[in-house]
C-alpha positions in Angstrom: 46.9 10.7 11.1 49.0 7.5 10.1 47.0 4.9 7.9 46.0 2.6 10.8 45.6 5.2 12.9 42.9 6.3 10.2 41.6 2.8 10.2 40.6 2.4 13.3 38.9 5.2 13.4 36.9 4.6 10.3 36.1 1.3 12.8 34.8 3.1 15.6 32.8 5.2 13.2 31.1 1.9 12.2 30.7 0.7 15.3 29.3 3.5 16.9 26.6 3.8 14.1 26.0 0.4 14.5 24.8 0.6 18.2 22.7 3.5 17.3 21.0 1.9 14.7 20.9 -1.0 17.3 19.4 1.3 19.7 16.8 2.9 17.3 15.8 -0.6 16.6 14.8 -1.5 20.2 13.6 1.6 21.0 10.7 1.2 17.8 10.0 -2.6 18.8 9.2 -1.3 22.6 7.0 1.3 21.3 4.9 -0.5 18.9 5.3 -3.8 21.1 3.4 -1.4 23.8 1.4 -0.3 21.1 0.2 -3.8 20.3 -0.7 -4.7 23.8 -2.5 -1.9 24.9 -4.5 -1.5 21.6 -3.3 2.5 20.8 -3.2 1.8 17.5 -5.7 3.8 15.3 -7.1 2.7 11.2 -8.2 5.1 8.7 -9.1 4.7 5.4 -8.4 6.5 1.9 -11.5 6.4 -0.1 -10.0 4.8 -3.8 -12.6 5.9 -6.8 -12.7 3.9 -9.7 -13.1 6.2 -12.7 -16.0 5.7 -15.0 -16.2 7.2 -19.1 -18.6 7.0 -21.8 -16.5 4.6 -23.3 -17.5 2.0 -20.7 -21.1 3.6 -20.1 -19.8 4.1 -16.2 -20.2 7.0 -13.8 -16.9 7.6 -11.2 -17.9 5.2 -8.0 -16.4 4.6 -4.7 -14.8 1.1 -4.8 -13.3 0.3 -1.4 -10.3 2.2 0.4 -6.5 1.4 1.5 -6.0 1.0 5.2 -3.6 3.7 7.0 -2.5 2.6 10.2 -1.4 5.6 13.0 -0.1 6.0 16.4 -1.6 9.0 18.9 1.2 11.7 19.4 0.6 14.2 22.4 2.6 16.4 20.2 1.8 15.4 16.1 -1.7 13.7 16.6 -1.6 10.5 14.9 1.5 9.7 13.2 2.1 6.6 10.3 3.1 3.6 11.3 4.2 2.7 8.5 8.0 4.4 8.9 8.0 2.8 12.6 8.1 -1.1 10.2 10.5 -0.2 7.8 13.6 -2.1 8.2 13.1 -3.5 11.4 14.7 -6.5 12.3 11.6 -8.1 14.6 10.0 -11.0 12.3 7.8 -11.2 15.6 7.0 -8.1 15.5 6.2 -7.7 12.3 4.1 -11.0 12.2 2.3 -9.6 15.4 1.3 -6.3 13.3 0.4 -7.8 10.1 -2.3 -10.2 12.3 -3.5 -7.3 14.1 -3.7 -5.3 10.7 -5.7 -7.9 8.5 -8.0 -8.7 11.9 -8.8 -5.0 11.9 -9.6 -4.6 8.4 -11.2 -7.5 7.2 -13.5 -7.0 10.1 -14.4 -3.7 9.0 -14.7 -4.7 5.3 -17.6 -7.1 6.6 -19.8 -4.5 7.3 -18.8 -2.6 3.8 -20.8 -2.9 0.4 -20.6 -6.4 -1.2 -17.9 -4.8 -4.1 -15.7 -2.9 -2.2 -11.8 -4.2 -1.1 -9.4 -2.8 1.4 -5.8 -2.6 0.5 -3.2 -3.3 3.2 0.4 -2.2 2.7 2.2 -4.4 3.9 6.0 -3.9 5.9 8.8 -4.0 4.2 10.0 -7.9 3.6 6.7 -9.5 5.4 5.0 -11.0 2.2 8.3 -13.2 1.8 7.5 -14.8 5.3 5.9 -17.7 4.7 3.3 -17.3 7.9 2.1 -14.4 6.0 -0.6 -16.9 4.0 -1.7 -18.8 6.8 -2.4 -15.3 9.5 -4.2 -13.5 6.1 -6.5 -16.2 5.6 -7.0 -16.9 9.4 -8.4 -13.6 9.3 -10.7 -13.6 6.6 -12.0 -16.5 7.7 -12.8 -14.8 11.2 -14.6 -12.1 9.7 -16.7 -14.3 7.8 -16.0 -12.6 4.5 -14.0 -14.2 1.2 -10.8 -13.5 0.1 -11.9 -11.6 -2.8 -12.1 -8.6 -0.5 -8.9 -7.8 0.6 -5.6 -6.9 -1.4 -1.9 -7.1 -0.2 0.5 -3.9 -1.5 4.2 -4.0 -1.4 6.7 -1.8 -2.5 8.4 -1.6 -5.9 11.5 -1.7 -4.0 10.8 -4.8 -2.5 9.8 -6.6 -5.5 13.0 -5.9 -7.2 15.2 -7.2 -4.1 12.9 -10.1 -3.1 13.9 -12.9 -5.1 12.5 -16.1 -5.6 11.1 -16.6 -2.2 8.7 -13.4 -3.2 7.4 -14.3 -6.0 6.4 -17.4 -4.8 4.2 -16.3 -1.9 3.0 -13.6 -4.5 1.6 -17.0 -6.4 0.5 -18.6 -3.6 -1.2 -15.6 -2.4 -2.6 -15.3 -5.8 -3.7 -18.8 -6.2 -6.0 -18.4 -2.8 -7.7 -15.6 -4.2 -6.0 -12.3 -2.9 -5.2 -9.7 -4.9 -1.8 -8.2 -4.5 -0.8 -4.7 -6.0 2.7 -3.2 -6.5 2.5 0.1 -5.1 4.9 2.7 -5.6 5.2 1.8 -9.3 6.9 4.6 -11.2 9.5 5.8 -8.3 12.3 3.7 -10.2 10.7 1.6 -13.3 13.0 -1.1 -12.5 10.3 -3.8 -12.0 8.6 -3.0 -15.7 9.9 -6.0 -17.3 9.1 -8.3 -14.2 5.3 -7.4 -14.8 4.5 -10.2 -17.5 6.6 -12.8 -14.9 3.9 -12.2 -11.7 0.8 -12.8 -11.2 -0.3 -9.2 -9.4 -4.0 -7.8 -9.7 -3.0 -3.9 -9.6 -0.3 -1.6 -9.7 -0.5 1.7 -7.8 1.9 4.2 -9.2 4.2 6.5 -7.4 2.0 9.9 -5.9 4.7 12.2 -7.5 3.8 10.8 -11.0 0.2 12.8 -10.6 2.3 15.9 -10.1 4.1 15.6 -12.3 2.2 14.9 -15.4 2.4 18.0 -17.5 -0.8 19.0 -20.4 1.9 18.1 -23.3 1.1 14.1 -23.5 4.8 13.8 -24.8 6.0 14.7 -21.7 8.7 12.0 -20.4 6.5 11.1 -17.5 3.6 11.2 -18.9 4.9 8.3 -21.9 6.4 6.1 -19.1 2.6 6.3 -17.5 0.8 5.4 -20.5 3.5 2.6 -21.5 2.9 1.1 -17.6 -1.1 1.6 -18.2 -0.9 -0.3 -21.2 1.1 -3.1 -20.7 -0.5 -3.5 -17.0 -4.3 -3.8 -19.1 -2.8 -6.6 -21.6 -1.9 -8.6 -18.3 -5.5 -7.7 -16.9 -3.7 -5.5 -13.8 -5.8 -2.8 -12.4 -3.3 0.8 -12.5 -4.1 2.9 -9.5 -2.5 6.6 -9.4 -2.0 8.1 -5.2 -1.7 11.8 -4.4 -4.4 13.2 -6.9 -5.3 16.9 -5.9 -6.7 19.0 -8.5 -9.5 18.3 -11.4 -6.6 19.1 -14.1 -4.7 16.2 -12.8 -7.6 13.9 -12.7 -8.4 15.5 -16.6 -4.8 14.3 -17.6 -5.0 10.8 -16.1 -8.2 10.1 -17.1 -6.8 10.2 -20.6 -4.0 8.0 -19.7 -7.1 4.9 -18.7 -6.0 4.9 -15.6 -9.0 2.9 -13.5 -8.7 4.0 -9.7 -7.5 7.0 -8.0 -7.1 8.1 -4.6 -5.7 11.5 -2.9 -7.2 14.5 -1.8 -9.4 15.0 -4.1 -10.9 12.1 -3.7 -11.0 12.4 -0.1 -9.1 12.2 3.2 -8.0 9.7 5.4 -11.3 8.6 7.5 -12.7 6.6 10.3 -14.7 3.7 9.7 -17.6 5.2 10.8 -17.2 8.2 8.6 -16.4 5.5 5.1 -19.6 3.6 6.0 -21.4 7.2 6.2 -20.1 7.8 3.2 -20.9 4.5 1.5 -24.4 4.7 3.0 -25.1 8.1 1.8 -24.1 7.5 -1.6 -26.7 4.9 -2.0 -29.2 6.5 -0.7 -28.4 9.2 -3.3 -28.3 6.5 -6.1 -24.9 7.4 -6.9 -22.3 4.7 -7.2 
């Protein structure tokens, strides 16, 4: 094949993944577009325990839960939603879902005990939006509850290609009151020396960090863990840890100072009903 031969085909090859992309695009804002009007959409929460020690004189407790958002599936039962967002070129859309998100939760964290907060991943790009203060705080303010309640996550990834325009709604989010956590911390340590720079409430480290912690605390990851817990607790950040499963994990990071965890072995994925249960029986039990 002759050089512009060769060119042009390297052309078409764009093209054509272009109008699939294109396609994939429209096809995932009909769905969730339908989605939206029809109310298919279903919330579960993943109970997040903050760990106690005799250090503090605390005992483990239930402190609130991050919001999972899923689609029914005749085939897969509920799916995430989450992949559905990512990358999708709708700023619509994505308004429409982060309004229906934070009406659903902070509805739901009304009816929760007085200290617990939901988390709320947000999609990928949304916090920069500047309608993302104003529908956040519309919400709270329809559920009757504070802002001190609810917490905003976005992705390490994010952070790091955001810019300016980022880190400003992360102030003005900030300034109103809500918290806003850094989740998937770890995955690529590139955001470490843009901690001391924002004004986040938590960080929530990448799930393959807890499987990855080995019982020798020289261990690469387990140094880059401690280093994160410690300069997060000098800025007064709260360090969650995902994807806990076993009691040796929770050993190990409970001699990092790590103060929240969630994953299976804290608990699955659950209906309101079932975290209020939950919440409920606890107390009854006088155990935090």
């Amino acid at each position: 094949m002759t050089e512009p031969q060769s060119g042009l085909a390297d052309r078409r090859t764009r093209a054509s993944l272009r109008r699939l992309a294109a396609g994939e695009q429209r096809k995932r804002a009909m769905r969730l577009t339908e989605a939206l009007r029809e109310g298919l959409f279903r919330l579960r929460y993943l109970p997040r325990m903050r760990l106690g020690g005799a250090r503090t004189g605390t005992v483990d407790r239930i402190e609130g839960a991050e919001l999972w958002v899923g689609l029914p599936n005749r085939r897969r039962g509920l799916i995430p939603v989450a992949p559905l967002l990512r990358d999708l070129e709708k700023p619509a859309l994505r308004g429409d879902m982060l309004r229906y998100t934070l009406d659903a939760a902070a509805e739901e964290v009304g009816r929760w005990p007085v200290d617990w907060r939901v988390a709320v991943p947000l999609p990928s790009r949304t916090l920069a939006d500047g309608a993302v203060c104003d529908a956040l705080l519309a919400a709270l303010n329809r559920a009757g509850i504070g802002e001190g309640r609810v917490d905003l996550q976005i992705d390490e990834s994010e952070l790091v290609e955001g810019g300016m325009a980022l880190h400003h709604a992360i102030a003005t989010l900030r300034d109103r009151g809500v918290g806003v956590i850094l989740e998937g911390f770890g995955a690529m340590f590139g955001s470490l020396a843009l901690l001391p720079r924002l004004p986040l409430t938590g960080l929530k480290l990448d799930r393959r960090l807890a499987h990855a912690l080995a019982p020798d605390d020289a261990a690469d990851e387990t140094i880059l863990i401690r280093a994160s817990v410690e300069i997060a607790h000098r800025l007064g950040v709260a360090v969650t840890i995902d994807g806990v499963e076993t009691e040796a994990e929770m050993a190990r990071i409970r001699r990092l100072g790590v103060d929240l965890v969630q994953g299976p072995w804290v608990g699955p994925a659950m209906s309101a009903e079932a975290i209020r249960a939950r919440a409920h029986g606890l107390h009854e039990h006088g155990v935090a």
